[in-house]
C-alpha positions as CSV (number, residue, x, y, z in Angstrom):
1,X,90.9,-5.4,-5.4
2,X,87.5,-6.8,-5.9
3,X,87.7,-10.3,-6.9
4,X,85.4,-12.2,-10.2
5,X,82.9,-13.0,-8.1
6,X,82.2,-10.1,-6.1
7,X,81.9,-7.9,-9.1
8,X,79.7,-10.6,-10.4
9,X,77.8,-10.5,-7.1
10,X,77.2,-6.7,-7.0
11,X,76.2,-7.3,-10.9
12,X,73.4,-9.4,-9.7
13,X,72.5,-7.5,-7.2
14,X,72.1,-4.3,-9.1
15,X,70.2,-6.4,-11.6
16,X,67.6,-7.7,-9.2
17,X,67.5,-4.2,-7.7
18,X,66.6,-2.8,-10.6
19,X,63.7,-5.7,-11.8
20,X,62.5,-5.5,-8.1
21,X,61.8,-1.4,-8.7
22,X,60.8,-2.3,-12.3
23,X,58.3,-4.2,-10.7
24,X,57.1,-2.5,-7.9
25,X,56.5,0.6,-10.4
26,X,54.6,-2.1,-12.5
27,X,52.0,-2.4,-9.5
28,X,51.6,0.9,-8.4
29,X,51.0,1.9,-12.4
30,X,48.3,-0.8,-12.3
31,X,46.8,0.0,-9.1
32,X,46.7,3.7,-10.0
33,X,44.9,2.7,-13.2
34,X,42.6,0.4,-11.7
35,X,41.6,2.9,-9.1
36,X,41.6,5.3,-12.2
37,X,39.2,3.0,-13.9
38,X,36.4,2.7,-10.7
39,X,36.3,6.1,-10.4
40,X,35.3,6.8,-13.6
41,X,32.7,4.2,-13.6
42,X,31.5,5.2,-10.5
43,X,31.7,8.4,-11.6
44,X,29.9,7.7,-14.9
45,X,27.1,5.4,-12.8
46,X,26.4,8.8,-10.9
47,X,26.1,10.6,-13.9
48,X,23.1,7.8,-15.3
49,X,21.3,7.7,-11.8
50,X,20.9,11.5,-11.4
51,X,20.1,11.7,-15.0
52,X,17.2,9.0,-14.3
53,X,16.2,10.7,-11.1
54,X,16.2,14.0,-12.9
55,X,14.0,12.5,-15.5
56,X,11.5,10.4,-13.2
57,X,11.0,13.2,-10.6
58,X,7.9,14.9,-12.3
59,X,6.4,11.9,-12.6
60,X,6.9,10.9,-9.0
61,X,5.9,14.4,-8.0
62,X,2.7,13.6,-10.3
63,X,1.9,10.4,-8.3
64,X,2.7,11.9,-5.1
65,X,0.1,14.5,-5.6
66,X,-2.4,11.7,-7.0
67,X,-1.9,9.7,-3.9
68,X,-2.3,12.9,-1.6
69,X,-5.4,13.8,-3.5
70,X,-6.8,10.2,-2.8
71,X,-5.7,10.1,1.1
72,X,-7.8,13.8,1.6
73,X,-10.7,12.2,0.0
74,X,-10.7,9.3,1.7
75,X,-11.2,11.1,4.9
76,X,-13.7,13.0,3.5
77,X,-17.5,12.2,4.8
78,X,-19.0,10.0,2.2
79,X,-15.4,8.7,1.1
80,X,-15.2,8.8,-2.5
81,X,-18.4,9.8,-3.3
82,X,-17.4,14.0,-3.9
83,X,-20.2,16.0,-4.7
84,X,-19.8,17.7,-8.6
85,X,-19.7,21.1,-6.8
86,X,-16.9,19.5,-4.9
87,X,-14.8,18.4,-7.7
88,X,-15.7,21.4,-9.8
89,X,-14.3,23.9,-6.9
90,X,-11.4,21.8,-6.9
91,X,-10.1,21.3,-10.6
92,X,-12.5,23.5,-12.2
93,X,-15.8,24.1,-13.9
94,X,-16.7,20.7,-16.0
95,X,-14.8,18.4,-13.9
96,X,-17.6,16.5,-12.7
97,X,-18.7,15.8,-15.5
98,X,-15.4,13.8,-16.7
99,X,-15.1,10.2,-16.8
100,X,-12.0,9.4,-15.5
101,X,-13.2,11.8,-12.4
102,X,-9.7,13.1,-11.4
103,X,-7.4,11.9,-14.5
104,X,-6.3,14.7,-16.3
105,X,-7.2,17.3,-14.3
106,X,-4.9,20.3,-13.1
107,X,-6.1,21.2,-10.1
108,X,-6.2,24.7,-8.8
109,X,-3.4,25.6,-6.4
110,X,-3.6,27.8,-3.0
111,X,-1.9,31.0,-2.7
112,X,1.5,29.0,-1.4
113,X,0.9,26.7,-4.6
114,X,0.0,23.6,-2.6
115,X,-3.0,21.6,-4.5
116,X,-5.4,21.9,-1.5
117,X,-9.1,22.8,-3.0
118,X,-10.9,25.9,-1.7
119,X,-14.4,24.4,-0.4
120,X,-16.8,27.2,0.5
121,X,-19.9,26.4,2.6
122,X,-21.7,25.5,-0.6
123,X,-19.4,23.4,-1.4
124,X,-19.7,22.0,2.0
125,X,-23.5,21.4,1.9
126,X,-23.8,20.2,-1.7
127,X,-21.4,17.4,-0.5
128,X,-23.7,16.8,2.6
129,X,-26.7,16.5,0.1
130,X,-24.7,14.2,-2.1
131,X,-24.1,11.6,0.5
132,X,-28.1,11.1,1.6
133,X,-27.6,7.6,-0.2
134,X,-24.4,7.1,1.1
135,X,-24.4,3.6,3.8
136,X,-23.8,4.4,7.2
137,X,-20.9,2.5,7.4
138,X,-18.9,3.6,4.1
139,X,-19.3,7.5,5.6
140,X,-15.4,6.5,7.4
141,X,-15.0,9.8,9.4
142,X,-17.9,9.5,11.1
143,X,-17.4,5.9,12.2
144,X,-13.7,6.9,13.0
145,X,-15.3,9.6,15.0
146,X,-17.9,7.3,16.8
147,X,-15.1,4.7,17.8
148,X,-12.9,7.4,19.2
149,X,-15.8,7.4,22.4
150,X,-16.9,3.7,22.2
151,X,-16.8,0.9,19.9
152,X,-20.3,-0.6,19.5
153,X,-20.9,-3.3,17.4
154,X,-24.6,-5.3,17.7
155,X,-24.0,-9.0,18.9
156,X,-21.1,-8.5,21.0
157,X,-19.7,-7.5,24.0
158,X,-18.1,-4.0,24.7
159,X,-15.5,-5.8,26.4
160,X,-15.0,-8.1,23.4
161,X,-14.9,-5.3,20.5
162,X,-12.4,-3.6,22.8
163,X,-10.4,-6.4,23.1
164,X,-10.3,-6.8,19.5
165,X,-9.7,-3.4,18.5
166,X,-6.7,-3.7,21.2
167,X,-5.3,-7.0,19.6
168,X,-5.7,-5.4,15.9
169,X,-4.2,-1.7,16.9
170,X,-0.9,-3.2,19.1
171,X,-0.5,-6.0,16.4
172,X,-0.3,-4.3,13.3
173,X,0.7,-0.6,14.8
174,X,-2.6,0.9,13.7
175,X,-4.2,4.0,15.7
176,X,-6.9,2.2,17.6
177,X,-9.8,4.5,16.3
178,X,-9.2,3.3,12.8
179,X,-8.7,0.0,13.8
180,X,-12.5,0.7,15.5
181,X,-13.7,2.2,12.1
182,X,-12.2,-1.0,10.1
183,X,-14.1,-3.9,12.6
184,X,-17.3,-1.9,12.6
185,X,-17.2,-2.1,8.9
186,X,-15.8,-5.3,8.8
187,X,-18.7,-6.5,11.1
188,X,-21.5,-4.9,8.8
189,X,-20.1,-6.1,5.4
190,X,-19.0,-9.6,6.6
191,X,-22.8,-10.0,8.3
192,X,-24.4,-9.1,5.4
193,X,-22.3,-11.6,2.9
194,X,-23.1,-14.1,6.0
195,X,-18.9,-14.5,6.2
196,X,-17.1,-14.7,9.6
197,X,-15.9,-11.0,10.5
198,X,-13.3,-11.7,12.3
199,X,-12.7,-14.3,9.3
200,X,-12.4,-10.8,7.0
201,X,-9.8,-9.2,9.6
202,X,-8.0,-12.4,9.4
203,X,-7.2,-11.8,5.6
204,X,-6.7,-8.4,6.1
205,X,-3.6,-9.3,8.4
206,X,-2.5,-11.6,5.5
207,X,-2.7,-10.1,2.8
208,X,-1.7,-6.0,3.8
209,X,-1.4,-5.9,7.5
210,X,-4.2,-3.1,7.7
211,X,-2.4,-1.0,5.6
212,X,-4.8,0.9,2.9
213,X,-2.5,2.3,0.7
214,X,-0.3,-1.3,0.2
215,X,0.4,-3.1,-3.6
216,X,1.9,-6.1,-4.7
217,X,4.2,-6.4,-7.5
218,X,1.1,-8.0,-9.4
219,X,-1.1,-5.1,-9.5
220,X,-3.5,-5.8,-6.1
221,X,-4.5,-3.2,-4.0
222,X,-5.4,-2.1,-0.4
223,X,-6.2,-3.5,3.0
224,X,-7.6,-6.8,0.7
225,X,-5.0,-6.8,-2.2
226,X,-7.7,-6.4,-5.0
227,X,-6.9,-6.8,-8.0
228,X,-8.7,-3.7,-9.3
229,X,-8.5,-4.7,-13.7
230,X,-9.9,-7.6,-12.4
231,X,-13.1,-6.6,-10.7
232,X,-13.8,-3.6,-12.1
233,X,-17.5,-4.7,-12.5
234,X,-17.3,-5.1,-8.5
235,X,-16.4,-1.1,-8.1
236,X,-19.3,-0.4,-10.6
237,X,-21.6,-2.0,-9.1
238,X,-20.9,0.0,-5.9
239,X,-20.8,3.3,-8.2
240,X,-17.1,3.5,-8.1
241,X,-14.2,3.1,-10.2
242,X,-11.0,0.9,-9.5
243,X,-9.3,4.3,-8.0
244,X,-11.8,3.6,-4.8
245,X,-9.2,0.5,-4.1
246,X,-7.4,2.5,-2.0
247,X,-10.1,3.3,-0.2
248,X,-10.3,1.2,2.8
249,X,-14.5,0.6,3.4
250,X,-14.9,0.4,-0.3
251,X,-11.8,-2.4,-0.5
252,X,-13.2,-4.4,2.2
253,X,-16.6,-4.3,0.5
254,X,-14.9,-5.5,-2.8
255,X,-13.0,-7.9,-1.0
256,X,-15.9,-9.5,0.6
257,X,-17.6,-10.1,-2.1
258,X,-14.6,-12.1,-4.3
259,X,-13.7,-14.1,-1.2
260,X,-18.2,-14.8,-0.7
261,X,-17.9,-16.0,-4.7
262,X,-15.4,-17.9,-3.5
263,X,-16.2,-19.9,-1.0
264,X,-19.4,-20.2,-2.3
265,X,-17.9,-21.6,-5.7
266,X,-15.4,-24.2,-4.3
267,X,-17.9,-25.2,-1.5
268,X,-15.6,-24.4,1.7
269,X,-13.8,-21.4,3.1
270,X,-10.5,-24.0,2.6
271,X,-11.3,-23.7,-1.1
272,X,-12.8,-20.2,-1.3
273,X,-9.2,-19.1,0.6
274,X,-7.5,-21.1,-2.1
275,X,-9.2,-19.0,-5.0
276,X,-9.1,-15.7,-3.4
277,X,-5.2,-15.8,-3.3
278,X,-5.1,-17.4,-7.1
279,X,-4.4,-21.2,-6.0
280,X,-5.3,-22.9,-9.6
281,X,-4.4,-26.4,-7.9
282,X,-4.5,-28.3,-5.2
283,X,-2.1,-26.0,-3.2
284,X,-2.2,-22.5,-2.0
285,X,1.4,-22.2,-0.9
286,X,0.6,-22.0,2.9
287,X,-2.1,-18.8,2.4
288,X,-5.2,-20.6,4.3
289,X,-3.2,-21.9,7.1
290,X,-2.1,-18.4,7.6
291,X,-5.5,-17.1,7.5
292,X,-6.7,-19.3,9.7
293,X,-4.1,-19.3,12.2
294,X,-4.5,-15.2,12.3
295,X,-8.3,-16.3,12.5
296,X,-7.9,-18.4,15.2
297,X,-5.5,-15.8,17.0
298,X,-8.5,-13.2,16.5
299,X,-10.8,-15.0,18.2
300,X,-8.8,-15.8,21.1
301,X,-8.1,-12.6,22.2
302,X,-11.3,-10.9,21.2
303,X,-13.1,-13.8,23.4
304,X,-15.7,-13.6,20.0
305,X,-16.7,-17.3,18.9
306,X,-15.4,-18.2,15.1
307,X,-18.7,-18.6,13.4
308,X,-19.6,-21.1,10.5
């Protein structure tokens, strides 16, 4: 027979049994309602995002065409400049005449509904008449077409511009015949605002690493980060609106001309740097020692003297 203390003992025991299962169902309640609890948060989180995503895709399709629509005129000849039977084939009769241009416009769809105008030869040679005041060196595919055989640029070497195109297409990943197309336009916008060329490429590496289609979270645009509601006198005066941004030979002429103000305003390319990246005091966060650092880089392998 079982003395006091070992039926006290077995008491106990049972006791601490049972709290210890108590317990342990205590956690796995909580755990199950905790898991419980994530899942249908994470469940309700996945309800919002493909809610959003369900709401913003229209509009993303809207921009995707917009940006598609701007990358086949780009590569048209003459750029930007589309003759009015060009945009009238395209979006219909009166577009032309709009003046938001594109804005607004439903564009006529192919057979496979793709929004890819139908240009017929008409088409073709009004927008060949439309250029005749187009510059030489805005007209991109046929630069891009000229610098696929040989890249020749008045006042240097053709070892030199190959070099350079070289340095600019292995650096920044960029197919060397638009790299070609970007120096000779570089070279016959920077000669004529009497700025450094290779100066101009330099910011260009800054600012967008040669890529045309690139914005900040502040607004600016293309291969020189314009900021297009700034300067839209700067497009007008060139016949364009702030849409030709993204444009790479109309950018770089914008671009030119803000960074020639510039530098002609604070009397040095130090200062003028300074002002074309915003710098309201006396520091520009490290922007002209990049730019002159890529400068100097520039020069070196191109074997081109850094003018001025």
């Amino acid at each position: 027979m079982a003395g006091p203390d070992i039926v006290d003992n077995h008491m106990i025991s049972g006791n601490a049994s049972g709290a210890a299962l108590r317990i342990s169902l205590r956690r796995i309640f909580q755990h199950t309602a905790e898991v419980l609890r994530l899942g249908t948060s994470y469940l309700g989180l996945a309800v919002l995002v493909s809610a959003v995503l369900i709401a913003s895709v229209p509009p993303l399709r809207g921009q995707a065409q917009q940006l598609h629509e701007l990358a086949v005129a780009a590569l048209q000849p003459g750029g930007l400049r589309m003759s009015a039977a060009y945009l009238d084939a395209a979006y219909g009769d009166g577009a032309a005449g709009r003046a938001d241009g594109l804005s607004g416009v439903q564009p006529v769809t192919t057979a496979d509904g793709l929004p890819w105008p139908i240009l017929t030869e008409e088409d073709l040679a009004a927008a060949q008449e439309g250029m005749a005041d187009v510059p030489e060196h805005l007209q991109f595919t046929q630069v891009l077409a000229k610098s696929e055989q040989q890249l020749n640029i008045p006042g240097i070497t053709a070892t030199q511009a190959e070099a350079l195109r070289s340095y600019i297409a292995r650096k920044y990943r960029v197919a060397k015949s638009a790299a070609g197309a970007l120096i000779a336009t570089v070279f016959t916008v920077g000669r004529e605002m009497e700025l450094d060329p290779q100066l101009l490429l330099a910011v260009i590496a800054i600012e967008s690493r040669y890529n045309p289609f690139a914005e900040s979270h502040m607004g600016a645009q293309g291969l020189m980060q314009v900021m297009t509601r700034v300067h839209k006198d700067k497009f007008a005066a060139l016949g364009e609106g702030p849409l030709a941004a993204l444009h790479p030979l109309v950018n770089i002429q914008v671009g030119s001309k803000i960074l020639y103000d510039c530098i002609k305003r604070r009397g040095s390319i130090d200062g003028g740097l300074a002002c074309y990246v915003g710098a309201t005091g006396p520091s520009d966060g490290g922007y002209g020692a990049k730019v002159k650092a890529e400068w100097r880089r520039i020069a070196l392998a191109s074997g081109i003297p850094i003018e001025g």
